[in-house]
C-alpha positions as CSV (number, residue, x, y, z in Angstrom):
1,X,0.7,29.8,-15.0
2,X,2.5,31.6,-12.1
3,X,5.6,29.3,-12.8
4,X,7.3,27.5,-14.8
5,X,8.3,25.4,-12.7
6,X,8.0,24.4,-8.6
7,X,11.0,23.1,-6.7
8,X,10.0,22.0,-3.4
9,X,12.7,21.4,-1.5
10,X,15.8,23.7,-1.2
11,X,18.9,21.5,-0.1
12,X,21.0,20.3,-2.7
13,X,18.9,18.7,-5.3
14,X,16.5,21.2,-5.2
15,X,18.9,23.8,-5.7
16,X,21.0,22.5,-8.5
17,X,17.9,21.9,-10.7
18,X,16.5,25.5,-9.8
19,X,20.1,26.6,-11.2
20,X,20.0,24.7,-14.8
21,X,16.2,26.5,-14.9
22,X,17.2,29.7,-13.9
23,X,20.2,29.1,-16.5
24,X,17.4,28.9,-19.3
25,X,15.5,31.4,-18.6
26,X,12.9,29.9,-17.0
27,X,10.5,31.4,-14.3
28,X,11.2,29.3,-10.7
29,X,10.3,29.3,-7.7
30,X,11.9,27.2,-5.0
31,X,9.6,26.3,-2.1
32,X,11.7,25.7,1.2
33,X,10.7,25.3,4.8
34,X,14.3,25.6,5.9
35,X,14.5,22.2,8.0
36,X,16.9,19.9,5.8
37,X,17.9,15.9,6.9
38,X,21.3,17.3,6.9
39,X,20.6,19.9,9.3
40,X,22.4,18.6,12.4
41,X,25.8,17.7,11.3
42,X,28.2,20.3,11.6
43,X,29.9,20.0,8.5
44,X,29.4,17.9,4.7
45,X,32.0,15.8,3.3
46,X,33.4,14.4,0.6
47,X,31.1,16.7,-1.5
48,X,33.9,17.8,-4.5
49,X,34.4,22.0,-3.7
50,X,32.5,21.7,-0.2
51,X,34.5,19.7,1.9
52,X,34.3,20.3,5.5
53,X,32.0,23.1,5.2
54,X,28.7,23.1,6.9
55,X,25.6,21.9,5.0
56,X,23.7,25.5,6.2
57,X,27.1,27.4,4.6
58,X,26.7,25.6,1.2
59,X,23.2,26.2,1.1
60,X,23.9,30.2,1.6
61,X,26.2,30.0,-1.0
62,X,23.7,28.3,-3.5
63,X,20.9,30.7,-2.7
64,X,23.4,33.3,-3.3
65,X,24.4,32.4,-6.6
66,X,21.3,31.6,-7.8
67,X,20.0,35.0,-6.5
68,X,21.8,36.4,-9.5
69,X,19.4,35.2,-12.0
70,X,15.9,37.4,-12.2
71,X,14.4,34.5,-12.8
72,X,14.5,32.6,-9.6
73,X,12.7,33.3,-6.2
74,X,12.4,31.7,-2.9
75,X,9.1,31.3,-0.3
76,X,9.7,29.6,2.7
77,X,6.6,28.0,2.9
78,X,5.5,24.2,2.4
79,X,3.6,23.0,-0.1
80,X,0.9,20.5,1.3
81,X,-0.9,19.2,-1.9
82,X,-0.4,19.5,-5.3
83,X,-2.7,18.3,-8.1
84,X,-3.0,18.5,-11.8
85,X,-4.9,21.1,-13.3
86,X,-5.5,23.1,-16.6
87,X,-2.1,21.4,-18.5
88,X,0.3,21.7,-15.4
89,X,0.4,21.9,-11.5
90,X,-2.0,23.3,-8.9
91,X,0.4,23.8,-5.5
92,X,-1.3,24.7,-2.6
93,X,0.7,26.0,0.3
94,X,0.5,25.9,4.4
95,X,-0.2,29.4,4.4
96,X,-3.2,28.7,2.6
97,X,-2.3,30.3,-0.4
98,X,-2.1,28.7,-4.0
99,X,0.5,28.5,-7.0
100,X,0.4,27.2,-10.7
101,X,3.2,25.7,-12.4
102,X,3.9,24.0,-15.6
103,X,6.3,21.6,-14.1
104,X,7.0,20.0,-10.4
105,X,10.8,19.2,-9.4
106,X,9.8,17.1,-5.7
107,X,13.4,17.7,-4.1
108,X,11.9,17.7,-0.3
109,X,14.1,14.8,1.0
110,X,13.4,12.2,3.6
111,X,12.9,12.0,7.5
112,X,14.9,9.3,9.7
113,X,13.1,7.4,12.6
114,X,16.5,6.6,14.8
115,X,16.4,3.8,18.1
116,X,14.8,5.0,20.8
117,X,18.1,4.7,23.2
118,X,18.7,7.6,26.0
119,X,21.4,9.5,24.8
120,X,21.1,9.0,20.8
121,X,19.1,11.7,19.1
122,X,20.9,14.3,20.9
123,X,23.9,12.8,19.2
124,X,22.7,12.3,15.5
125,X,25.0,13.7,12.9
126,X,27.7,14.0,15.2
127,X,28.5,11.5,16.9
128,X,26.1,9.0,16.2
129,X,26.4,8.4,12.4
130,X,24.8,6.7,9.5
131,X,27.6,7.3,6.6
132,X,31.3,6.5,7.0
133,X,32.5,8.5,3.9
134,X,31.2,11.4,4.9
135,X,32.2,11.6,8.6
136,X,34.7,8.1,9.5
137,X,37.6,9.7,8.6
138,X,36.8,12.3,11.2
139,X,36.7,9.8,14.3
140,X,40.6,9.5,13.8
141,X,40.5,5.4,13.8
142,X,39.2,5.6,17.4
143,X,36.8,2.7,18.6
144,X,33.3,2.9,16.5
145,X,30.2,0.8,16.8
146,X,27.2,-0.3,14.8
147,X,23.9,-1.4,16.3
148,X,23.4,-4.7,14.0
149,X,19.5,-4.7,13.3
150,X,19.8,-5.7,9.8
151,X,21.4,-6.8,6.6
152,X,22.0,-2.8,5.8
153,X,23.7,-2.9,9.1
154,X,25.7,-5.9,8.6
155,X,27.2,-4.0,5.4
156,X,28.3,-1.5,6.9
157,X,29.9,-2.7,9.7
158,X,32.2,-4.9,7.4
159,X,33.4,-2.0,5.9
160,X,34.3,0.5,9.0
161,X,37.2,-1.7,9.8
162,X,39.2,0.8,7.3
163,X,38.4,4.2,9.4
164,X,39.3,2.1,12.9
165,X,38.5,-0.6,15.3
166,X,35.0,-1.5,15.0
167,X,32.4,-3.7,17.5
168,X,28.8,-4.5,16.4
169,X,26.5,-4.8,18.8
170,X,23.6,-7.1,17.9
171,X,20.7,-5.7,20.6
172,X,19.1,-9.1,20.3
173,X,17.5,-7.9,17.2
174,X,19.7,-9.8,14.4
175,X,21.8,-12.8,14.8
176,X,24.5,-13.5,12.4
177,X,25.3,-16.6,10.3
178,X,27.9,-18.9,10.9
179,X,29.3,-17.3,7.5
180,X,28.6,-13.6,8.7
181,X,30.3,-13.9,12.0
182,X,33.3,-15.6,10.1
183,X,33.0,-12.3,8.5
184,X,33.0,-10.1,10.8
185,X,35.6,-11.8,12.8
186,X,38.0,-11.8,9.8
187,X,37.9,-8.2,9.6
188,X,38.7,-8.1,13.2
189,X,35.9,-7.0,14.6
190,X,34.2,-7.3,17.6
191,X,30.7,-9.0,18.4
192,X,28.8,-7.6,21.7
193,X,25.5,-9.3,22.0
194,X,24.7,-7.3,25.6
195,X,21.8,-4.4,24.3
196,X,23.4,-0.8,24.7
197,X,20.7,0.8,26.7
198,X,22.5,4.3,27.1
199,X,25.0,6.3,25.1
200,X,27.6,8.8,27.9
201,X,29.6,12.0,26.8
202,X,29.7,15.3,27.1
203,X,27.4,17.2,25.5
204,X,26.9,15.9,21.6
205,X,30.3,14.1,21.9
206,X,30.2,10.1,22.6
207,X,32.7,8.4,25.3
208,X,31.2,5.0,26.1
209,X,28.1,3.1,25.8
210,X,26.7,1.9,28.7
211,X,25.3,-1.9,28.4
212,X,22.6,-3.9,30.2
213,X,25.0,-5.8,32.3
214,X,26.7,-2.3,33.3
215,X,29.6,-2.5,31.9
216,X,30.9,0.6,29.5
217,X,32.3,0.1,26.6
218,X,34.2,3.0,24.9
219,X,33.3,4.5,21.4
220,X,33.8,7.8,19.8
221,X,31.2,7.2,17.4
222,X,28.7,4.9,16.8
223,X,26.9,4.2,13.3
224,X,23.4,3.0,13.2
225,X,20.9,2.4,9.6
226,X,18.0,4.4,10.6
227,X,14.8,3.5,8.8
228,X,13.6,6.5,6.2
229,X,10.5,8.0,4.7
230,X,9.8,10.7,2.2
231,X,9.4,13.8,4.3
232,X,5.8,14.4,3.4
233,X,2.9,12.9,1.6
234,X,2.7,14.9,-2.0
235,X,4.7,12.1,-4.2
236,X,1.8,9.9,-2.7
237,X,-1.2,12.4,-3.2
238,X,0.1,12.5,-6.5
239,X,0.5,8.9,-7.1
240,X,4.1,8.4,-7.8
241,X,5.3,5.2,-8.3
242,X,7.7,4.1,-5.2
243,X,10.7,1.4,-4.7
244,X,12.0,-0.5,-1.9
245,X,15.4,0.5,-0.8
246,X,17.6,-1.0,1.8
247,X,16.4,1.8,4.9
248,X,12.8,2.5,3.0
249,X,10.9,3.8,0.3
250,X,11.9,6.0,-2.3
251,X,10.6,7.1,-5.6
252,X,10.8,5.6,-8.9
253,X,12.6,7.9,-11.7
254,X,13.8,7.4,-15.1
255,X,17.6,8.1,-15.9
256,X,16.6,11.9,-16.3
257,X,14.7,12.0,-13.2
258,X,11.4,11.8,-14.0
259,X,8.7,9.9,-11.7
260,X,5.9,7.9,-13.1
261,X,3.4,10.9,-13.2
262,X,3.9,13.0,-16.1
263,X,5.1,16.5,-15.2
264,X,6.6,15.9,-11.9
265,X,10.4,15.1,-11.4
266,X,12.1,14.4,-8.2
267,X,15.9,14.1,-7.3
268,X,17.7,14.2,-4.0
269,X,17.5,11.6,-0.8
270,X,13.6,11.0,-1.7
271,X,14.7,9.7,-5.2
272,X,17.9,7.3,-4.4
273,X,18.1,4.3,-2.3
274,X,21.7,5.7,-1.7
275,X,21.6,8.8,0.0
276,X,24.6,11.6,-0.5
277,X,25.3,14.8,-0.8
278,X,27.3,15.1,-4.5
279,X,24.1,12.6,-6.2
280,X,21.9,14.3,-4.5
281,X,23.4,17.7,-6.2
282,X,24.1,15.7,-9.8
283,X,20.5,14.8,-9.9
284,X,19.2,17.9,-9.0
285,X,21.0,19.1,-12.4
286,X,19.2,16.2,-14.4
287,X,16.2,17.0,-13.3
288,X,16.2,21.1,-13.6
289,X,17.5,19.7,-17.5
290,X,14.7,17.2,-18.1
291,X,12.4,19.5,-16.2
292,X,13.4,22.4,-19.6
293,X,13.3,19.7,-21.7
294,X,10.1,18.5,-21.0
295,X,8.6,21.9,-21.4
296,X,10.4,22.4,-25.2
297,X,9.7,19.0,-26.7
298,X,6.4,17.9,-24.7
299,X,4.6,21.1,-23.8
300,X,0.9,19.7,-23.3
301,X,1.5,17.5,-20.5
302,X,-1.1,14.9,-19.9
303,X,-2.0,13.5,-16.4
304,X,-1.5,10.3,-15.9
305,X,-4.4,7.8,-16.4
């Protein structure tokens, strides 16, 4: 085998478990393609060490302290299959090139599919938002907004009243209860049932959201739910068992990580219904130390049936 083990995916989770392998000795490689969810916000927070710094920053300073361990090496490259094959893990590669590996660690995240409103993708991870404990404290209790398409939605917008005052605005896609207006209205906030069709600012900054009736209405941020979906297909070539979460699929593991295939472990966004940066980092560890387990105490892994 050319590995001992494979982490594709080199954000967070994928890094943390490369660091409890590299720890043990073990032969890793960490496959990358260098284009993480995270990558356009300008800074992580609430992450215990790394507050306020950039997600690209903490990632340099991963690679560099794992770069201290012989062990470990980096390819940016993507892995676009991986099979079972002679007791561990045939990985085949964009380049068209091919790896072996005794054990998989799936660490590759998930993608977002946002509204389709002019003005919003420019904005995402800035000022259009999808966590308010990692940026709410940020928009400095000015006026926030959350498109209300869903029950995910409706959550969170019954919480932001704490970081400032808050409007939902329904888009004609979800209409509250009696009891969930009652809600929302005890907590103060505001119910616009006119579609925002635009979001105005300068540059990546928000200022107002323009509705269908013209008026503006003025926001500094505005959070939306987007839907999710693991970034690529290999958990599914593979035949990994999946769950419903409240934005999307996500895969099935075990307390230590493991997915329903035998061999292959997976942390990280594409393994929690709730995504964040510190569990994302926590479960990389548990699955770089179940990934060494599995190696000592079950060395002849047999596929699934």
């Amino acid at each position: 085998m050319d590995q001992d083990v494979i982490v594709v995916g080199g954000s967070f989770a994928g890094l943390s478990a490369a660091m409890q392998l590299s720890r043990a000795r073990k032969k890793v490689l960490v496959l990358d393609t260098g284009m993480p969810r995270n990558r356009f916000t300008h800074a992580s927070h609430g992450f215990p060490g790394q507050d306020g710094n950039s997600p690209q920053a903490i990632q340099t300073a991963l690679r560099a302290e794992l770069a201290v361990y012989p062990s470990v090496s980096f390819r940016k490259d993507a892995a676009v299959s991986i099979a079972f094959e002679g007791g561990g893990f045939r990985v085949s590669l964009a380049d068209g090139t091919a790896l072996t590996a005794r054990r998989v660690i799936l660490a590759y995240g998930v993608s977002d599919t946002l509204p389709d409103l002019p003005g919003l993708r420019e904005r995402w991870g800035v000022s259009v938002l999808h966590c308010p404990y990692c940026h709410g404290y940020e928009l400095d209790r000015q006026a926030m907004g959350v498109l209300l398409r869903d029950e995910t939605a409706l959550h969170q917008a019954i919480m932001l009243p704490e970081w400032g005052p808050t409007t939902v605005f329904t888009q004609g896609a979800f209409k509250p209860s009696d009891d969930q207006v009652r809600q929302l209205t005890s907590r103060g906030i505001k119910i616009e049932e006119t579609p925002i069709t635009e979001l105005n600012g300068a540059g990546v900054t928000l200022e107002n959201v323009g509705l269908a009736d013209g008026r503006n209405v003025p926001l500094a941020g505005l959070f939306v739910a987007p839907q999710t979906a693991p970034a690529c297909d290999i958990a599914e070539q593979l035949g990994c068992a999946v769950n419903d979460g409240p934005t999307g699929p996500y895969l099935a593991v075990d307390a230590m990580q493991a997915s329903s295939v035998p061999g292959v472990f997976a942390a990280g966004d594409l393994a929690s219904p709730m995504p964040n940066a510190t569990r994302a980092a926590a479960a990389g560890v548990m699955a770089g130390v179940a990934a060494h387990r599995s190696l000592i105490f079950d060395p002849d892994l047999i596929p699934a049936a």
